[in-house]
C-alpha positions in Angstrom: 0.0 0.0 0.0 1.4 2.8 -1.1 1.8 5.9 1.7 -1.3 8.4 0.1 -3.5 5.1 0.6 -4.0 4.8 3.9 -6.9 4.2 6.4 -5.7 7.4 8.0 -8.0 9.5 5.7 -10.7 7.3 5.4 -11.5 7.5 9.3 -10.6 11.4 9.5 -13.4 11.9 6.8 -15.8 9.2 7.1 -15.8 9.5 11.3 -14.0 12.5 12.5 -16.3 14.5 9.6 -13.3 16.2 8.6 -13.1 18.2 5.0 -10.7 16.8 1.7 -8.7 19.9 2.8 -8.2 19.4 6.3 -7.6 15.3 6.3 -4.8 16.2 3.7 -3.4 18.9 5.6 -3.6 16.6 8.8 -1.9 13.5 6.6 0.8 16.7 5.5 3.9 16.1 7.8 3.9 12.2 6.5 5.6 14.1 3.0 7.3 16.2 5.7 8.4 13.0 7.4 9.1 11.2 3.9 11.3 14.0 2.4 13.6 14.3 5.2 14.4 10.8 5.6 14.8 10.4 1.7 17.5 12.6 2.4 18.8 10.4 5.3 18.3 7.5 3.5 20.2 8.1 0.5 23.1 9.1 2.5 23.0 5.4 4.3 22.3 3.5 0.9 25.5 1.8 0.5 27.2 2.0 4.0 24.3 0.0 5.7 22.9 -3.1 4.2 19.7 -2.4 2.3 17.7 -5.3 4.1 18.6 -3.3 7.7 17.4 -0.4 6.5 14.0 -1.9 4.9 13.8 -4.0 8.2 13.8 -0.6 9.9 11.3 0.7 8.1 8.9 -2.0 8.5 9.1 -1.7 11.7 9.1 1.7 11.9 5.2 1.3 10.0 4.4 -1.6 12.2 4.7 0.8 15.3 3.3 3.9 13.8 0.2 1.2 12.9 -0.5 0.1 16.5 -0.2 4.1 17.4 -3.3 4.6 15.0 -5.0 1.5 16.3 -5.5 3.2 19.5 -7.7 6.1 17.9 -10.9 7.5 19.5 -13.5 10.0 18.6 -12.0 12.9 20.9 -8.4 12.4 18.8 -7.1 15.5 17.5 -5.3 16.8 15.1 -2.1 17.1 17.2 -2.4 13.3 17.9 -2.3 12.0 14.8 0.8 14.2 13.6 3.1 11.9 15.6 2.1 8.8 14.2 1.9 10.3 10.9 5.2 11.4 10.8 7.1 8.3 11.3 5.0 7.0 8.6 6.5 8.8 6.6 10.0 7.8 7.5 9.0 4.5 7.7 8.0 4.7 4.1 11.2 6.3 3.0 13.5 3.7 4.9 11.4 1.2 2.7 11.0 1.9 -0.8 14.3 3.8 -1.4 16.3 0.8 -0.2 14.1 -1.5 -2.1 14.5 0.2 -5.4 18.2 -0.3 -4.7 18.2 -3.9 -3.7 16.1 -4.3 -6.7 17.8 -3.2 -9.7 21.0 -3.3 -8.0 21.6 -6.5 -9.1 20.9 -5.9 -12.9 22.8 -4.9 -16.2 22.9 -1.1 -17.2 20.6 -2.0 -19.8 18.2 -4.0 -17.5 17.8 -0.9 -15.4 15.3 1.0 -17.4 12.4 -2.3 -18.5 13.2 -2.9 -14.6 12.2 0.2 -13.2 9.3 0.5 -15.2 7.9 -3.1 -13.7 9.2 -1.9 -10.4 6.8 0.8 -10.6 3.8 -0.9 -12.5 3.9 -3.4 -9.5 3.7 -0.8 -6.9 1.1 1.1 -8.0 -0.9 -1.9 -8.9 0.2 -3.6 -4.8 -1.4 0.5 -4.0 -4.7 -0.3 -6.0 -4.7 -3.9 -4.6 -4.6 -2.4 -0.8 -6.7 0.3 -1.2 -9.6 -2.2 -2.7 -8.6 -5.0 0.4 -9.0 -2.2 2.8 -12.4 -0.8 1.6 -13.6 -4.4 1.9 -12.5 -5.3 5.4 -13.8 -2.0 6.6 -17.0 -2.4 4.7 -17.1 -6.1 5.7 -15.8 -5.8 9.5 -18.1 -2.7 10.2 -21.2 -5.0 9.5 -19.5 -7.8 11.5 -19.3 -5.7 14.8 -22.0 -4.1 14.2 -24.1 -7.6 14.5 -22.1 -8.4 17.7 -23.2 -4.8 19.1 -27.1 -5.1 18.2 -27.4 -8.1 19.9 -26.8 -6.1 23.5 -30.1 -3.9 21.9 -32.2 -5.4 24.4 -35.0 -4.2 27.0 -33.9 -6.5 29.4 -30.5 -4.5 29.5 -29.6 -2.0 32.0 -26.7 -0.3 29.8 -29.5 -0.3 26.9 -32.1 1.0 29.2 -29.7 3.4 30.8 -28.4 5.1 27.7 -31.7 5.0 25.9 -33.7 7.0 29.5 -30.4 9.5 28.7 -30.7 10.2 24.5 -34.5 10.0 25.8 -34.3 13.0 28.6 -31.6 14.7 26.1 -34.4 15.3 23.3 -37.5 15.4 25.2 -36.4 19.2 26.0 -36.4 20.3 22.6 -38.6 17.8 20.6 -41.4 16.9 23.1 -41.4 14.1 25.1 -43.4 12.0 22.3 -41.3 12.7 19.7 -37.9 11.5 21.9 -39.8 8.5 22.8 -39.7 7.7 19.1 -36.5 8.9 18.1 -34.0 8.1 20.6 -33.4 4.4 19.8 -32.7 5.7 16.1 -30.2 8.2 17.7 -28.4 5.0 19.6 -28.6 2.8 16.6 -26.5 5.7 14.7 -24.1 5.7 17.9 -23.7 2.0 17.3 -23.0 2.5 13.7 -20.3 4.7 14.7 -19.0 2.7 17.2 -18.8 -0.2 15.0 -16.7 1.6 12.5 -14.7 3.0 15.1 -13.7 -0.7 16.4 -13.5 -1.4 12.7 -11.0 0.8 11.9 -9.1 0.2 15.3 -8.8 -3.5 13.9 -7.2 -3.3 10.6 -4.8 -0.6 12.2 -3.5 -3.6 14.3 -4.0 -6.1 11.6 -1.9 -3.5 8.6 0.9 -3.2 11.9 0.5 -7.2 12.3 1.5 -7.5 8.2 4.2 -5.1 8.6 6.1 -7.4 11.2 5.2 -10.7 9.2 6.6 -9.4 6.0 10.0 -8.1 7.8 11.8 -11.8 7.9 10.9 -11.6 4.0 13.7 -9.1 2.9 16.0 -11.4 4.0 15.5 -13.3 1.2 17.2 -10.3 -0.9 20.2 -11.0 -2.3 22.9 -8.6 -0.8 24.1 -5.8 -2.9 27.7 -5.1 -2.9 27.8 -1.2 -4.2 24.5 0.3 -4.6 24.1 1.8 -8.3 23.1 4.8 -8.8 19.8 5.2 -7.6 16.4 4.6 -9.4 13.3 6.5 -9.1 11.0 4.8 -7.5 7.7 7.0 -7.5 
């Protein structure tokens, strides 16, 4: 998944309500976080093996993932610049090393057909995760939002509880006839959100759980002995 794919933007807009402007200028210091460390990065290429690096960086995402997967409705903006961030250096520490490790094995004339299939399978891994994603969010959000329903029940305390509260809530402006009927609508759209919320929470973990699986697979890269000169990798 590529680092403008994330879930990051889908919660801030579908949950948090925020705009296209300000999820992408809350999702800004990951390019802030990228560009620096490209500049790290290419300094290391070459005197650190590549698979350390891309090791590093897999981490690095794993982490930042687990950070997101403790998100909440009363996050703000400040909370997910952190996170966001080392992202972005995550990101670098992967792909600029991997470009490397990938073509630096290859002929000058390889290079060029190589870079192109480099990229082709990148962006079509980006179109693969964004698709994957919109299903198990789609998919899990129905999933917990059976398990919650089934604590929808008048012989329920919590249920009563909260239902007398959204009840006593609208009865001041809407009549007391009028709350009756429209407060376990309002709860139901509380669960919905709730459900999404957990949703999201879970393929945080479960993107952070991938990250640390696929880390004992760069390993299998063959070891580069001088790094070439390096390929764009966009």
């Amino acid at each position: 998944m590529t680092p403008r794919s994330g879930p990051e933007i889908l919660f801030m807009q579908n949950l948090l309500h925020y705009t296209a402007l300000d999820a992408g200028l809350a999702l800004s210091p990951r390019g802030v976080g990228a560009f620096l460390a490209t500049i790290l990065v290419g300094r290391l290429v070459g005197k650190i093996n590549n698979r350390i690096l891309i090791t590093a960086g897999f981490l690095g995402l794993a982490y930042a993932s687990f950070l997101f997967g403790n998100i909440n409705l009363s996050i703000t903006m400040s909370s997910i610049v952190w996170p966001t961030v080392l992202s972005g250096i995550a990101i670098s520490f992967i792909f600029v090393p991997l470009a490397t490790s990938s073509m630096g094995t290859l002929q000058q004339d390889q290079i060029g057909n190589a870079s192109g299939l480099f990229n082709l399978m990148r962006n079509l891994g980006g179109s693969i995760g964004i698709a994957g994603l919109t299903t198990l969010v789609a998919r899990g959000a129905q999933s917990n939002q059976a398990t919650f329903v089934s604590h929808f029940s008048q012989f329920s305390p919590v249920y009563q509880q909260k239902l007398a509260a959204i009840q006593n809530s609208l009865a001041a402006h809407e009549g007391l006839w009028r709350a009756t009927h429209q407060a376990p609508q309002v709860l139901y759209g509380i669960l919905g959100q709730q459900a999404l919320l957990v949703t999201y929470a879970q393929n945080f973990r479960f993107f952070g759980l991938l990250c640390l699986a696929t880390t004992p697979l760069v390993f299998f890269f063959k070891k580069v002995a001088k790094a070439k000169r390096p390929v764009a990798a966009h």
